[in-house]
ZADO-1210 file (C-alpha; in nm, 4 decimals, padded with zeros to 6 digits):
<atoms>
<atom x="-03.9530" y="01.5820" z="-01.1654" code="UNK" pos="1"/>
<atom x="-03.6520" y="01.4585" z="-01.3004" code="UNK" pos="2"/>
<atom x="-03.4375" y="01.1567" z="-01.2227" code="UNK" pos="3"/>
<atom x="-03.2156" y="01.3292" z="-01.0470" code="UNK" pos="4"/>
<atom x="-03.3928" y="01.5553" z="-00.8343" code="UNK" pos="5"/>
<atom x="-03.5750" y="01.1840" z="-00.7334" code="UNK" pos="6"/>
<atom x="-03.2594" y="01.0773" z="-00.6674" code="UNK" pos="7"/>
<atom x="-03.1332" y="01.3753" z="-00.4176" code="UNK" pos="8"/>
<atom x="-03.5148" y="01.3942" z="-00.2402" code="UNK" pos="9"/>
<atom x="-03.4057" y="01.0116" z="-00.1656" code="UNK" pos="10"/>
<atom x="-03.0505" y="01.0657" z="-00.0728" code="UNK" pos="11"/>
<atom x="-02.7224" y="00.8980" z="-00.2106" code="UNK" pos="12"/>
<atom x="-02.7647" y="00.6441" z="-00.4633" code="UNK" pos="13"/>
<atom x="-02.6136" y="00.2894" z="-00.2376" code="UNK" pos="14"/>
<atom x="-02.5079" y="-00.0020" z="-00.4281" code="UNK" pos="15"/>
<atom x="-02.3960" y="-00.3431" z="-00.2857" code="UNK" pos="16"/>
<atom x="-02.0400" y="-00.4905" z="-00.2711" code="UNK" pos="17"/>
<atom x="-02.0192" y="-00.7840" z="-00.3887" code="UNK" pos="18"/>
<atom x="-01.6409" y="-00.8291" z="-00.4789" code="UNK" pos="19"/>
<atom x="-01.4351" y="-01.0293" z="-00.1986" code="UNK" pos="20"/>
<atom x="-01.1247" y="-00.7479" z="-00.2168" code="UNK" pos="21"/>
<atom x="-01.3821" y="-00.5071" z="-00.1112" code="UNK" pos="22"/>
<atom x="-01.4445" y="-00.6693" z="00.2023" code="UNK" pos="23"/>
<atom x="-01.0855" y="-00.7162" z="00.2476" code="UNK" pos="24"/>
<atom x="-01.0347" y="-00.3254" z="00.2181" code="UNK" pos="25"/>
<atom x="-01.3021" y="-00.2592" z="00.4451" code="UNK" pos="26"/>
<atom x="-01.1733" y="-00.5444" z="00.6839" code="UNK" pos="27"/>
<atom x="-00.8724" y="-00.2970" z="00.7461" code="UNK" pos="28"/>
<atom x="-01.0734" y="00.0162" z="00.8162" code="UNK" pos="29"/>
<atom x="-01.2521" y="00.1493" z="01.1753" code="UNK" pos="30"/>
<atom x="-01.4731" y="-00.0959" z="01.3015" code="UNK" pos="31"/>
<atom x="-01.7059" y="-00.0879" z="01.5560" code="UNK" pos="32"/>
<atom x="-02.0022" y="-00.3391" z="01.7680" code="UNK" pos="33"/>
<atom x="-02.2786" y="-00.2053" z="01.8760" code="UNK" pos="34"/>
<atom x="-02.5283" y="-00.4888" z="02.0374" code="UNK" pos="35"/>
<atom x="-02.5772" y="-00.6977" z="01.7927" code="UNK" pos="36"/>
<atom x="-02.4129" y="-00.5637" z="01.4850" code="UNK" pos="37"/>
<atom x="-02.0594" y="-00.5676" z="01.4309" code="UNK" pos="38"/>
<atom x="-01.9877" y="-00.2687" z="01.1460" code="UNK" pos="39"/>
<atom x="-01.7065" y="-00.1690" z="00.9450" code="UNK" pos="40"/>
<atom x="-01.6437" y="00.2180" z="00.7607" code="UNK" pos="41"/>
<atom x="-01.4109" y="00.2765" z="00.4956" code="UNK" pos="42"/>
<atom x="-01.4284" y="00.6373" z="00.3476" code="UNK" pos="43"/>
<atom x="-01.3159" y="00.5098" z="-00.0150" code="UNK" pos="44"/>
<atom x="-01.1232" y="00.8724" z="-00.1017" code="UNK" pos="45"/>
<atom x="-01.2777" y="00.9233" z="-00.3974" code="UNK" pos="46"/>
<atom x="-01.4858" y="01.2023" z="-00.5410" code="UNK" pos="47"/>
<atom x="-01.8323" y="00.9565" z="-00.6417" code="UNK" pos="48"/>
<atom x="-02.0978" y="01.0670" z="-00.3707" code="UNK" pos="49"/>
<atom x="-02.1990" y="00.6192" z="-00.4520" code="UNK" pos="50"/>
<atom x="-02.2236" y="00.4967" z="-00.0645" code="UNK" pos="51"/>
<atom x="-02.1358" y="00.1130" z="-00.0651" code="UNK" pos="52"/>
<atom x="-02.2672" y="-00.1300" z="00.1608" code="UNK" pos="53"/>
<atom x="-02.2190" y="-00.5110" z="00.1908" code="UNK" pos="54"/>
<atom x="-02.3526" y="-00.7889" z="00.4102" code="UNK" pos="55"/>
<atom x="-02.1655" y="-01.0734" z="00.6117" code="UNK" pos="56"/>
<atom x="-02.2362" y="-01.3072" z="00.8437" code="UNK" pos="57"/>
<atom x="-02.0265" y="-01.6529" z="00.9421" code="UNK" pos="58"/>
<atom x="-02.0941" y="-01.9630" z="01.0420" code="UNK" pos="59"/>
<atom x="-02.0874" y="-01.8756" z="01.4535" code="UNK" pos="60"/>
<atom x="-02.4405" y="-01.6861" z="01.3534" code="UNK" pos="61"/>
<atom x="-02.5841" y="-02.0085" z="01.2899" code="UNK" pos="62"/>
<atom x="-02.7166" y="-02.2671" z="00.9902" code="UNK" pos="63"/>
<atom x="-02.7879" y="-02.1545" z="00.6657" code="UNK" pos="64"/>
<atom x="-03.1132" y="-02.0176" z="00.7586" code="UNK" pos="65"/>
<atom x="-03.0103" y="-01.8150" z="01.0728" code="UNK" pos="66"/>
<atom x="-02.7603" y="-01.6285" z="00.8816" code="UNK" pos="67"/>
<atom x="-02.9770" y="-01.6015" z="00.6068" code="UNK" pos="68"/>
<atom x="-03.2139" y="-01.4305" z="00.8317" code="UNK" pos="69"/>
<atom x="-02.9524" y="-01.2197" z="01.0298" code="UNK" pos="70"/>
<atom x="-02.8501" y="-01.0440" z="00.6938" code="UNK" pos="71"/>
<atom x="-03.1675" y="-01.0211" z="00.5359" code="UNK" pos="72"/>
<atom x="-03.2649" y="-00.8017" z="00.8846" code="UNK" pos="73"/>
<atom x="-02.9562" y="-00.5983" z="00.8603" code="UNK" pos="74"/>
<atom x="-03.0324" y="-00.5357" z="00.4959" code="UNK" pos="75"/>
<atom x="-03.4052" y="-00.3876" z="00.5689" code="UNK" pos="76"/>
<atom x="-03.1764" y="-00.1394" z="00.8731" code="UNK" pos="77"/>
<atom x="-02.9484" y="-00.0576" z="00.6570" code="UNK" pos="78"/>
<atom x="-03.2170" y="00.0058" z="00.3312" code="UNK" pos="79"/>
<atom x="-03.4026" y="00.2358" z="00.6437" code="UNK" pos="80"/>
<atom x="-03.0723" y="00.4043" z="00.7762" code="UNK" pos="81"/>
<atom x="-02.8273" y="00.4890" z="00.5401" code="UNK" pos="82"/>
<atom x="-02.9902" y="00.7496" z="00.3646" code="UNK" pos="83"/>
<atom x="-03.0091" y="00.9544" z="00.6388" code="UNK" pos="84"/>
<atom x="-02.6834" y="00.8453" z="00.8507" code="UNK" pos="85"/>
<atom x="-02.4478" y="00.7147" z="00.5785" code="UNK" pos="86"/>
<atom x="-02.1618" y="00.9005" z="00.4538" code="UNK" pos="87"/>
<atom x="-02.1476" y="00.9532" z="00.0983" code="UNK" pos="88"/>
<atom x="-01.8105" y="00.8471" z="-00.0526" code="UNK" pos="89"/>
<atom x="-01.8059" y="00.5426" z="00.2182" code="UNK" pos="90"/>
<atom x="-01.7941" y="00.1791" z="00.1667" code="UNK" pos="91"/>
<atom x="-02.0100" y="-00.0071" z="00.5200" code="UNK" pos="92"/>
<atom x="-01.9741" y="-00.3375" z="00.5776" code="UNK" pos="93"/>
<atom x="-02.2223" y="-00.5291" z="00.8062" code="UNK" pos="94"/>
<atom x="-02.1496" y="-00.7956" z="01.0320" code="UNK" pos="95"/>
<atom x="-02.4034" y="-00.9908" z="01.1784" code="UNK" pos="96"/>
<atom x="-02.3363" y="-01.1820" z="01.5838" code="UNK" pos="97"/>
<atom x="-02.5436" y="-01.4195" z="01.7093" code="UNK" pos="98"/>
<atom x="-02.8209" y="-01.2033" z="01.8547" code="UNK" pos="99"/>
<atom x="-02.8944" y="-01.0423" z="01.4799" code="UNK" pos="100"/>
<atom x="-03.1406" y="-01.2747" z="01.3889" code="UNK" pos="101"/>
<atom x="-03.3314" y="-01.2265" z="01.7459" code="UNK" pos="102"/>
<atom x="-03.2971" y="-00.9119" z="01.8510" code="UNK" pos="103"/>
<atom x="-03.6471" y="-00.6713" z="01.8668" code="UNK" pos="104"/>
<atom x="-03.6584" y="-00.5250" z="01.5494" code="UNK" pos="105"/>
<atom x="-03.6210" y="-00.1467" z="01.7709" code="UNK" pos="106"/>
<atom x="-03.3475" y="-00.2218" z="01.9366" code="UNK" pos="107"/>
<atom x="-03.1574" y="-00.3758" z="01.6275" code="UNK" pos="108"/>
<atom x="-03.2479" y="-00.0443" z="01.4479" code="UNK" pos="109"/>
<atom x="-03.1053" y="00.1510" z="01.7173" code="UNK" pos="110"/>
<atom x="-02.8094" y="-00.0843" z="01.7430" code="UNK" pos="111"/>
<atom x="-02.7473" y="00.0394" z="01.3364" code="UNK" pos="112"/>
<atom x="-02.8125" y="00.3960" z="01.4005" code="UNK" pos="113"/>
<atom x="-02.5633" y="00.4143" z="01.6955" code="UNK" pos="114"/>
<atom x="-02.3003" y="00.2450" z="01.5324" code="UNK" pos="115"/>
<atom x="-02.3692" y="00.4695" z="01.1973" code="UNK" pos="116"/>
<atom x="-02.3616" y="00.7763" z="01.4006" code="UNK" pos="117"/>
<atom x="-02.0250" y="00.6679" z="01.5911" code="UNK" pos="118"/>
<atom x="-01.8038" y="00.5526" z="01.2734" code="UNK" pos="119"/>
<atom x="-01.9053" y="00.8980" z="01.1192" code="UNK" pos="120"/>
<atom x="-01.7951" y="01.0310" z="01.4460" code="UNK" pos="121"/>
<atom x="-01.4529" y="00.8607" z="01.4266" code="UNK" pos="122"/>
<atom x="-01.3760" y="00.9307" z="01.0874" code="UNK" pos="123"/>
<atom x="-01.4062" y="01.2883" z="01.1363" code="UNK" pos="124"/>
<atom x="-01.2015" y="01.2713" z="01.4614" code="UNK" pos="125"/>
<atom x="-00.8928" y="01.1293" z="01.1608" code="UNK" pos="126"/>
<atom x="-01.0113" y="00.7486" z="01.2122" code="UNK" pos="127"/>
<atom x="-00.8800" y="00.7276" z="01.5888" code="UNK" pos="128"/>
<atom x="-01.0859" y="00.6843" z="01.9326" code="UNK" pos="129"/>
<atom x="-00.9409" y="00.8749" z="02.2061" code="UNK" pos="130"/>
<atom x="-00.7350" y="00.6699" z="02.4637" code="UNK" pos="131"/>
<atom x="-00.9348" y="00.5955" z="02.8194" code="UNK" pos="132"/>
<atom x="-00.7466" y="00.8352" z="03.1305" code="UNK" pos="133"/>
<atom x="-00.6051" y="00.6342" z="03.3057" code="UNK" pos="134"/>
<atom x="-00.6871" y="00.6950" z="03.6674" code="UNK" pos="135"/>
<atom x="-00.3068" y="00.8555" z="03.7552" code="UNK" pos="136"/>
<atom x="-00.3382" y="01.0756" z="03.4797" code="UNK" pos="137"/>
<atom x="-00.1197" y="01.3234" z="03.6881" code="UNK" pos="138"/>
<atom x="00.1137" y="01.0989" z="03.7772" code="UNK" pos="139"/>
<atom x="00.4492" y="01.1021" z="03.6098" code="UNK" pos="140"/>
<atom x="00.5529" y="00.8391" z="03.3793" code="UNK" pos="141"/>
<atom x="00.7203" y="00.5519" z="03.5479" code="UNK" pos="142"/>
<atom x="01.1405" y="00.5306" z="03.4871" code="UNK" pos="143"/>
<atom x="01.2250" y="00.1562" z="03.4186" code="UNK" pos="144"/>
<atom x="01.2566" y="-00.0444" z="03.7286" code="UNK" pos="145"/>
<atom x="01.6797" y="-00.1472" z="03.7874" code="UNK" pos="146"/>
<atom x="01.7013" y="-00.4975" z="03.6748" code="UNK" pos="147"/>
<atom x="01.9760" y="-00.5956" z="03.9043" code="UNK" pos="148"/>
</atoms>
């Protein structure tokens, strides 16, 4: 077998970011929390199938250690998940939240998958979610009330 049918029976090659305007970029794109993962998607627009992926968690997680431990869990769900939810051509950034580090290992996979499967989702509905009805959705708009 050759490298790169290895490579396809795998799925897309991932790499890490590592450079600080990366996670700036991807600061700006659709974001979304699912339990305890906070995740951001930025389709990058180029033509490179690479899928990016970097790790971030602040000091609200915890010490040194907690955080630490919160990204080296969302590094294992992500190493598990991406090949068969990421996007190819996407840069994912994870966040970890205070319940990271202690959340069953299950649910914090599911937590990944579901937010995986829902930024995909929004991307393909053009990067918008739609807006809730509002319970008079029949109503006509209101006229501005007469100020005097």
């Amino acid at each position: 077998m050759t490298e790169s049918q290895v490579t396809a029976a795998k799925g897309p090659k991932i790499e890490r970011i590592k450079v600080r305007a990366d996670f700036l970029k991807a600061a700006k794109a659709p974001s979304l929390s699912r339990g305890a993962v906070f995740m951001q998607l930025r389709p990058r627009g180029d033509d490179d199938a690479l899928i990016r992926v970097g790790f971030t968690a602040s000091k609200k997680v915890g010490g040194s250690v907690e955080r630490n431990r919160a990204k080296r869990r969302l590094r294992e769900a992500a190493r598990l998940l991406l090949p068969l939810h990421g996007r190819p051509g996407c840069d994912y950034v994870f966040i970890a939240r205070g319940g990271t580090r202690s959340r069953p290992w299950g649910r914090l996979l599911d937590d990944v998958k579901a937010a995986l499967i829902s930024l995909a989702a929004d991307i393909d509905r053009g990067g918008k979610r739609p807006a809730p009805a509002s319970p008079n959705s029949n109503a006509p708009a209101s006229e501005p009330s007469d100020p005097g």
